[in-house]
BALOBA-127224 format. One record per residue (C-alpha): z, x, y. Coordinates in steps of 0.2 Angstrom, whole numbers, plus 5000, padded with zeros to 4 digits. Example, Ala and Ser with C-alpha at 12.3 -4.5 7.8 and 13.67 -1.06 7.14 Angstrom:
BEGIN
503950624978;503650684995;
END
This chain:
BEGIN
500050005000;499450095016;500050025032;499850065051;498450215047;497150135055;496750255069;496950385055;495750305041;494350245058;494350455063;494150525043;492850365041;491750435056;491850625047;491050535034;489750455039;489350595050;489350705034;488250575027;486950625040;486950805036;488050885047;489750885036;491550955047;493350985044;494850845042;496450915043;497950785041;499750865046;501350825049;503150845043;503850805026;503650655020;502650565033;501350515021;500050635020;499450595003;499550435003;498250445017;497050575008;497150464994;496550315000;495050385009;493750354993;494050204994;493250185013;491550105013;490850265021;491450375003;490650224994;488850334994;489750524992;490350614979;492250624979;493050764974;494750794970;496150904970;497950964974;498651104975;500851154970;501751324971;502151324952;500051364952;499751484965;499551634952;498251534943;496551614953;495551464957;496451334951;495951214965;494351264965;494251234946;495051054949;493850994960;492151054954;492351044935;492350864934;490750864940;489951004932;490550924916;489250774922;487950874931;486250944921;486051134920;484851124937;486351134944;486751344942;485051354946;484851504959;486351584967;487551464958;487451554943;488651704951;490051544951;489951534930;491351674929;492551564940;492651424926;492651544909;494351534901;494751724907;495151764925;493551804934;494151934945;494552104937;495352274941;493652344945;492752314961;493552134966;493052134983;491352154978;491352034965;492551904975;490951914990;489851864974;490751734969;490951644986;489151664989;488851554972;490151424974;489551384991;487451384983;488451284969;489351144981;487451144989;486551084973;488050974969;487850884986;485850894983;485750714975;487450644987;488450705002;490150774994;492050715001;493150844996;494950794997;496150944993;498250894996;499451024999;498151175007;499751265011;500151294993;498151344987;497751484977;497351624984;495451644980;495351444981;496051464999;494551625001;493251494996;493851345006;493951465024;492151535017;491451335016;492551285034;491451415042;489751345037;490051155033;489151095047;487351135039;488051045023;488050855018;489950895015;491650835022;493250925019;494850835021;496450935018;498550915020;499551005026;501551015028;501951085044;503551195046;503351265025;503051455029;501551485017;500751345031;500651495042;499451595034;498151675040;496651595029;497551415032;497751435052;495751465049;495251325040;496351195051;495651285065;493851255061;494451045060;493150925069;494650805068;496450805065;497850675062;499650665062;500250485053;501850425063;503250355054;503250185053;503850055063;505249925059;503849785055;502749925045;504549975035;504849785030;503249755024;503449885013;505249825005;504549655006;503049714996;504149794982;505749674983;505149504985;504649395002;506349335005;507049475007;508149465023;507449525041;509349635046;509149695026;507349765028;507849825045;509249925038;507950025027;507050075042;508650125049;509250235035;507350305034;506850305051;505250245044;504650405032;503750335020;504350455007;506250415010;505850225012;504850214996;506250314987;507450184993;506550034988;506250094971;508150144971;508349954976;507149894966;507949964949;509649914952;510049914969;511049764978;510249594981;509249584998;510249465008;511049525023;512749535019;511849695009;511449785025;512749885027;512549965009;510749975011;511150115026;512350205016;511150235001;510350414997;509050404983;509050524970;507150554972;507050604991;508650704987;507650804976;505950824987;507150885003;508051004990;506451084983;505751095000;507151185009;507351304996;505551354998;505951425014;506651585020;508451615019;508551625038;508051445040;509151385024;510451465031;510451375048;510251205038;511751235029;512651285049;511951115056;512751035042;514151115043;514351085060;513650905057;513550785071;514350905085;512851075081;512051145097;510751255089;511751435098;513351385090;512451335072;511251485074;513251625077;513751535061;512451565051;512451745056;510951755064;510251815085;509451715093;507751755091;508151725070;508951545076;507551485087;506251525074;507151435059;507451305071;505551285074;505451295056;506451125055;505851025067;503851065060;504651005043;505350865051;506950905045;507550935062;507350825077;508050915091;509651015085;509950885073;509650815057;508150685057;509050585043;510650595036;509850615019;509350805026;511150835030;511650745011;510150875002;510751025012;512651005007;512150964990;511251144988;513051204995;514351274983;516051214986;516651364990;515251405002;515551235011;517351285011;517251465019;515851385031;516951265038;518351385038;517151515049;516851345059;518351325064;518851505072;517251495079;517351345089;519051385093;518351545102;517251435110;518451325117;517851165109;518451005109;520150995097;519150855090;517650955086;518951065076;519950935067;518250865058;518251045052;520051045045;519550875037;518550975025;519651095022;520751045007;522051225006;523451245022;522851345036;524551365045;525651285059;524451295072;523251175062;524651035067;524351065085;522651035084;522650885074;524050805084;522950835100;521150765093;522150615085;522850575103;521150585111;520150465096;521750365102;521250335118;519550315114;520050175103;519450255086;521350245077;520650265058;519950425065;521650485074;522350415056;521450545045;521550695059;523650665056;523550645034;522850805037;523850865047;525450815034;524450955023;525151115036;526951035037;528451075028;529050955015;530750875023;530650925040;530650875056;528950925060;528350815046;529350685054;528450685070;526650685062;527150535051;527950435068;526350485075;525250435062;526450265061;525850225080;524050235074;524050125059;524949995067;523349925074;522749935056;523649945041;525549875048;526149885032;525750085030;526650105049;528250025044;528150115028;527750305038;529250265050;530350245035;530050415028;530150485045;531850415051;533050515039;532150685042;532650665061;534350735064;534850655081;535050455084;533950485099;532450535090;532750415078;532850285089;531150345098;530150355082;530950155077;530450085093;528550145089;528649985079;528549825091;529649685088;528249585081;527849715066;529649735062;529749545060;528949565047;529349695036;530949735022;532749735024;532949915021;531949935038;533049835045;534649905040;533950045045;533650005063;535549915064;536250095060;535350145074;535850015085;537650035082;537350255084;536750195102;538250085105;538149955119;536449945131;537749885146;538950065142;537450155143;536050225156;534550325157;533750345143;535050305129;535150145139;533150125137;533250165119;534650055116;533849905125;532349925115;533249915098;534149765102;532449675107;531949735089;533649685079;533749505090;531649485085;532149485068;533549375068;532449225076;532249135062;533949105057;534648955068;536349055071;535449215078;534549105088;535849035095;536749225099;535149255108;535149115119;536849175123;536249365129;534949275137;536149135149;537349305151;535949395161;536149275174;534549155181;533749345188;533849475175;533449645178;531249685176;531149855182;531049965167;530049915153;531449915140;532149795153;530549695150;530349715130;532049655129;531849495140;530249455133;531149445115;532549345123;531349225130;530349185115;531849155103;532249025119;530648955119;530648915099;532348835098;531948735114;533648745121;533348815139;532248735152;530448765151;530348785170;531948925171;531149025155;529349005164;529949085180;530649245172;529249255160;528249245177;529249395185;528849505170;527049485169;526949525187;527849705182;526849715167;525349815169;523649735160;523449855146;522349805129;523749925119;525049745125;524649685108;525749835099;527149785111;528349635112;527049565127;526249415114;527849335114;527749315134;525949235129;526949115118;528449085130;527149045146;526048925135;527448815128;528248825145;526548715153;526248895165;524748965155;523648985169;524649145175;524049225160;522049215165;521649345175;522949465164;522149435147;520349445154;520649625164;521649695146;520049615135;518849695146;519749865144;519849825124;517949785123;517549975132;518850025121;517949945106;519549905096;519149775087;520949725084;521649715103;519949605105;520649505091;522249505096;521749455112;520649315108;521849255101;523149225113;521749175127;521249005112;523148985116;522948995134;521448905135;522148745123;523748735137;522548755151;521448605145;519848715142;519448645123;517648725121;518448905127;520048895118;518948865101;517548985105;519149125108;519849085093;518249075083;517749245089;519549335087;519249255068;517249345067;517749495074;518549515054;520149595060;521649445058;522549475041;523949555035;523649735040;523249705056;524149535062;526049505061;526749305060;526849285078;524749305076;524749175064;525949075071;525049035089;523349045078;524048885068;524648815085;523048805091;522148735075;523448625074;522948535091;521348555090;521248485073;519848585068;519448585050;518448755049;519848865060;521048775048;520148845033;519849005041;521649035043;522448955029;521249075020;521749245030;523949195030;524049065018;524849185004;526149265013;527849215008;529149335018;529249245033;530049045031;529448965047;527849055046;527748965029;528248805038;526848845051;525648875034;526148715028;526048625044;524148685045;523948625025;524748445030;523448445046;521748485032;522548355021;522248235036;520548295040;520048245020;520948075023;522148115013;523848035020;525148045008;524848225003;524848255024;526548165029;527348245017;526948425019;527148395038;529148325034;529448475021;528848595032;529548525049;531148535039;531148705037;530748735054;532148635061;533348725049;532948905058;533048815074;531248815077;531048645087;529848665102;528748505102;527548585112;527048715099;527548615084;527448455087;527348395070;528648235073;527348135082;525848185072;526848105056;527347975064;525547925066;525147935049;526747855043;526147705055;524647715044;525547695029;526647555037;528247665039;528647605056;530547645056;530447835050;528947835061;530047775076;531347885072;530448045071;529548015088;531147965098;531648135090;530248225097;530648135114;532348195116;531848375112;530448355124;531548305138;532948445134;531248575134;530548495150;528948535148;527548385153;526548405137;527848395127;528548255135;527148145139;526448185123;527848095114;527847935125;525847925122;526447905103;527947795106;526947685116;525647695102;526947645091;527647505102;525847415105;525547285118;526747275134;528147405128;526947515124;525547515138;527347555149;527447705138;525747765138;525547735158;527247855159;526347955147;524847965158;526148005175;527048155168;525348225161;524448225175;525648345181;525348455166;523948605163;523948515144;522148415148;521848375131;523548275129;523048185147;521448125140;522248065123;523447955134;522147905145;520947845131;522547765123;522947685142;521047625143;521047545125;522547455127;522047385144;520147385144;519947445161;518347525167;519347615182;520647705167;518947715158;518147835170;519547935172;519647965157;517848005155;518248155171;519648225161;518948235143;517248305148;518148425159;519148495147;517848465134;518648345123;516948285117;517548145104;518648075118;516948075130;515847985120;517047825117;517147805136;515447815137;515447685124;516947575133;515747595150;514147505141;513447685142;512147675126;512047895123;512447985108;512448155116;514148205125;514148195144;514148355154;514948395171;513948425187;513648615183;513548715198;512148805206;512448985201;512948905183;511348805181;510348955187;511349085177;511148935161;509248935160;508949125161;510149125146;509048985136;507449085141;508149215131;508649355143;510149475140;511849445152;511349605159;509749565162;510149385171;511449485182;509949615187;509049475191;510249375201;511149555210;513049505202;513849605190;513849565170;515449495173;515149365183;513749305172;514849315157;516049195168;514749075172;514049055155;516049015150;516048895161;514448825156;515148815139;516448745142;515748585153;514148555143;515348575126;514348685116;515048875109;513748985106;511949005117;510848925101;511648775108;511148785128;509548745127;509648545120;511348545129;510748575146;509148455140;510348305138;511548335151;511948205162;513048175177;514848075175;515247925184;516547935198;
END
């Protein structure tokens, strides 16, 4: 299957056709390995100009170069065994030595008879191409014999008085494709080609060709990515995929990119150990070296000047190996590590690392190279590693600064306190992975620190959230601690800081035990209505304090909002929040009705986690702004934040704690959606050490059995698991308001007294909270319960204290309840304004209904300018940095419009703009 070669096969067809007439020229086809060479030269007798010639045949291999004429003998003798005896007639008959079984050319005179011998294959090629023109095709003219390669400069030199085309391959960059005889015969060429690699629609039509038309478009463009498009290492790969590789779907990509086929392998092997050892041994620097090589730095560690180094590197890039000062593919860097001994890839990384030391590179550049050094190097190696892990920290790569610090364990002592502060260091990394291995890597550290200070600095690595979490001994361990440090309020400076902080940890750990609660709420009223904000331990600790509030529901909403407020205002947005107590503040203001504070905060620490390209702060993240966004009546934006904190594959238990999970199922809970439901019963459902997060699991299994209609099976895991909740004192109605929503399915079932009673519940608690939502929630259900006069009362006080609230959602609930009871048109369109402005589409369409309105499509909000602008660049498919080029605003504001636009139109994803903004219409006021 040749593809994209027209230009190629249209030049070599013109050489034909002008051979055809009598005046025959040179083809010379080159390029780097693999780039398709032969497949090219192959397929040229089948163009309708060869139809009328004489195709001969032949190629040439290094294993043959001693055999004198061996191309020569490849390409003529099938035709001389066809051909009548005219054919030595003349001059042709000094060419009958070349194909008699011995070797023509003796001791004695063989320039003499070598000049004979040219003289009658070229009069032999001339009676050959007597009847027909010829098409002589020789691959591989690099690795010709000797006296074949004298014969084929002699017949370059005078092929323009012949009815004779020459095409010939060769590899650039091999050394024998330097010679002196070869330069001639590409330098007498008429034409030459270079067959580019091929392009990703070329590189899928091959795999499709060998692995089925279904084959997914992001699987067949992973195999142009791993080949760049070389023919050779693409059609290794497909037949690698074709006899046993995985299925072609998309979910195979990755794998497809990681492959390295056996067979390419082997042609890159063979190939560089054709060359001089000056260029093999700069391959093996550049791969040493890998992805930080600069040609002078690879060219010292291989040993050689630079005049040695700039001509293996010439060598490279003609071969194709090189593009650059690095490796085309990675399959190059895989063959030349693969020729390597372990011993000479050990001593070359250990030469690598004192040389870029003397350099002054990077400390990351040196790291890699300890990575593959398996045998202790000394103290100093810990230094290095320590540093590099810090930077790939900040650059937001913590599995990388995780393996720099395992291998860094390698060069310290066994039970020391150098090997303490590696493993606290590698603990801080892997908390943003692999929580489980940091709790575990602070418990090894602790006991090898000898003063309570250190081992309270390497505990507090561990925010409260993660040490929620984890075993008693842990904890046990951290109380120690705690009573070494004595009393925060006897203490200052840092002990005091250190102190603070381990409290914070010990109380976080007690909050789901209704008596520890109740000790917390105590240290919290002891502070007095201003407590102290200026340090951060001060903060860590207060934050803890507030939340435990916030779940027992016994201190005003409004008081606990206002110091939540004072410590966000001294709390700098940072992405790395999500490994401090700072969630819990996202929890606190949510509940508390003052989400909105939290905005501009969560966006400026996303923006920072998105450059960082963490993908757990930008799950984290998302996942407290779909809390933010619920309790600030933004619907589409809250489900859209908590979809994408779910795609970006980073919630589970190695990377999110319960209090994750926890405000993950408070929003799937109220927004009652079934696929976020699944999603996360799917990621936490199993885990079984934290009771009221199992309570929060169960709530959301109660909430799926609804969805399915199944209402038995639903009351009764919402009463179990409420249950376990109020026994550990975990009673806000805001977050968990799983009174009222069985009451409504008890009303269902035609239990109205445990219905009643459960809601009044929920009342009281909602008043003692004081926050709107909660509280105008459970009269919208009272008064649901009540029916006719009681209950419109109800839900009209419902409506009052909602309106009040940032909770729109619940306001359109009650206002749709208020409008049903009372069929009022005026209640109607408020109730339209509110539920399509937070984009509670369900909500929408019955007051659309109730209006006499006849539309099946949810109604949208007048968009403004700049977001209807900003909408229908989007739908004509440009990029956001493309519509803010276009309008002169910053990718930021685009993004913001778009969210808008989402949110009022009701839609999630951009597929969906276009037929929203078709169908968009304005709402009545």
């Amino acid at each position: 299957m040749l593809l994209e070669r027209d230009g190629e096969l249209g030049l070599v067809d013109a050489a034909l056709r002008s051979a055809s007439g009598g005046a025959g020229g040179v083809v010379a086809i080159g390029g780097s390995l693999g780039n398709g060479k032969t497949a090219l030269l192959r397929s040229l007798a089948s163009l309708p100009a060869a139809a009328e010639m004489h195709v001969l045949q032949a190629g040439a291999s290094p294993l043959e170069q001693d055999f004198a004429f061996g191309v020569v003998r490849q390409l003529l003798e099938p035709a001389l065994g066809k051909a009548s005896q005219d054919v030595w007639s003349g001059a042709a008959g000094l060419a009958r030595s070349v194909f008699a079984a011995e070797e023509p050319a003796g001791p004695a005179r063989p320039v003499a008879i070598a000049d004979a011998v040219l003289f009658g294959l070229h009069a032999l090629i001339g009676n050959l191409g007597a009847g027909r023109p010829l098409l002589i095709l020789v691959d591989d003219l690099h690795w010709v014999d000797h006296p074949s390669l004298r014969w084929l400069s002699h017949l370059a030199k005078r092929i323009e008085q012949l009815p004779v085309a020459l095409v010939v391959t060769v590899r650039e960059g091999d050394p024998l494709a330097d010679a002196e005889m070869t330069d001639e015969i590409v330098a007498h060429a008429r034409h030459r080609a270079r067959p580019r690699s091929l392009s990703p629609r070329g590189s899928a039509a091959v795999v499709r060709a060998r692995l089925g038309p279904l084959c997914d478009d992001e699987f067949a463009l992973a195999c142009h990515d791993a080949t760049d498009g070389n023919p050779m290492l693409l059609t290794a790969l497909v037949h690698d995929l074709a006899t046993g590789g995985p299925p072609p779907v998309r979910a195979n990509a990755g794998a497809v990119r990681a492959m390295r086929p056996a067979q390419s392998r082997d042609r890159l092997i063979g190939c560089l150990r054709a060359q001089p050892e000056p260029v093999r041994r700069l391959a093996a620097a550049l791969a040493v070296l890998s992805d930080h090589a600069d040609l002078p730095l690879a060219g010292s560690l291989a040993g050689l000047d630079d005049t040695a180094t700039t001509g293996a590197a010439r060598a490279l890039r003609k071969l194709g190996l090189v593009v650059g000062e690095r490796f085309a593919h990675r399959g190059v860097q895989d063959a030349v590590e693969d020729m390597m001994t372990e011993s000479e890839r050990t001593g070359a990384h250990e030469r690598a690392v004192r040389l870029l030391l003397d350099h002054g590179k990077p400390d990351e550049q040196v790291a890699n190279q300890l990575l593959s050094i398996t045998t202790p190097q000394g103290p100093w190696v810990v230094d290095v590693l320590r540093t590099a892990a810090d930077t790939a920290g900040r650059r937001g790569a913590p599995d990388v600064a995780a393996r720099y610090l395992r291998r860094a364990l390698l060069d310290t002592s066994v039970d020391g306190e150098d090997r303490a502060r590696v493993l606290v260091d590698l603990a801080t990394v892997e908390r943003g992975f692999d929580m489980q291995a940091a709790v575990r890597h602070i418990s090894y550290a602790v006991p090898l620190l000898g003063r309570t200070r250190d081992r309270a600095a390497a505990v507090i690595r561990l925010a409260p959230t993660v040490l929620a979490d984890v075993q008693s001994p842990v904890v046990a361990m951290l109380d120690q601690i705690g009573y070494e440090l004595g009393d925060p309020d006897q203490l200052s400076g840092v002990d005091r800081d250190l102190a603070l902080r381990v409290e914070a940890r010990l109380r976080h750990v007690g909050e789901t035990s209704s008596a520890e609660l109740s000790a917390t709420a105590a240290r919290l009223a002891a502070l007095g209505p201003t407590p102290p904000v200026e340090t951060s331990a001060e903060r860590e600790l207060l934050t803890v304090l507030l939340h435990a509030a916030t779940l027992s529901a016994r201190a005003p909403a409004a008081r606990l909002a206002a110091v939540g407020e004072r410590v966000l205002a001294h709390e700098p947005a940072s992405p790395a929040h999500v490994y401090t107590a700072m969630p819990l503040l996202v929890v606190v203001l949510a509940a508390a009705d003052s989400p909105r504070t939290l905005t501009t905060w969560l966006d400026m620490a996303l923006e920072l986690a998105r450059t960082r390209g963490d993908a757990v702060e930008q799950a984290l993240i998302r996942t407290e702004q779909s809390l933010v966004h619920l309790h600030s009546g933004q619907l589409a934006e809250a489900a859209a934040a908590a979809a994408e904190a779910y795609e970006l594959g980073a919630l589970n238990w190695n990377t999110a704690g319960s209090t994750t999970a926890i405000v993950s199922g408070a929003v799937a809970l109220q927004l009652r959606d079934p696929v976020l439901t699944e999603q996360l019963l799917s990621a936490f459902g199993e885990h079984q050490s934290n009771a009221c997060l199992n309570a929060v699991v169960g709530l959301l299994r109660g909430s799926s059995a609804v969805l399915r209609g199944d209402s038995p099976t639903a009351v009764a895991a919402l009463l179990d698991c409420g249950r376990q909740l109020d026994r550990s004192g975990w009673r806000n109605p805001v977050l968990f308001p799983w009174r009222s929503s069985a009451a409504l399915i008890q009303r269902g079932l035609g239990k109205l007294d445990s219905a009643f009673e459960l809601v009044e519940e929920e009342r009281l608690i909602a008043q003692e909270w004081g926050a709107p939502s909660g509280i105008g929630r459970a009269l919208r259900v009272l008064g649901a319960l009540r029916g006719e006069r009681r209950g419109l009362e109800l839900t009209r006080d419902a409506v009052e204290v909602l309106t009040g609230s940032n909770h729109k959602l619940e306001l359109a609930r009650a206002l749709k309840q208020w409008a049903e009871m009372s069929d009022d048109a005026e209640v109607w369109r408020r109730c339209l304004r509110v539920a399509v402005d937070c984009g509670a589409k369900s909500i929408a369409e019955r007051a659309w209904t109730a209006l006499g309105v006849s539309s099946a499509a949810t109604p949208a909000p007048r968009l403004t300018r700049a977001e209807r602008k900003v909408a229908q660049l989007a739908v004509a498919g440009l990029t956001n940095q493309c519509i803010a080029d276009e309008l002169g605003v910053t990718s930021r504001a685009v993004e913001k419009h778009l969210t808008n636009t989402y949110r009022k139109l009701g839609v999630h994803r951009r597929a969906e703009l276009g037929e929203a903004l078709r169908r968009s219409v304005d709402v009545p006021q």
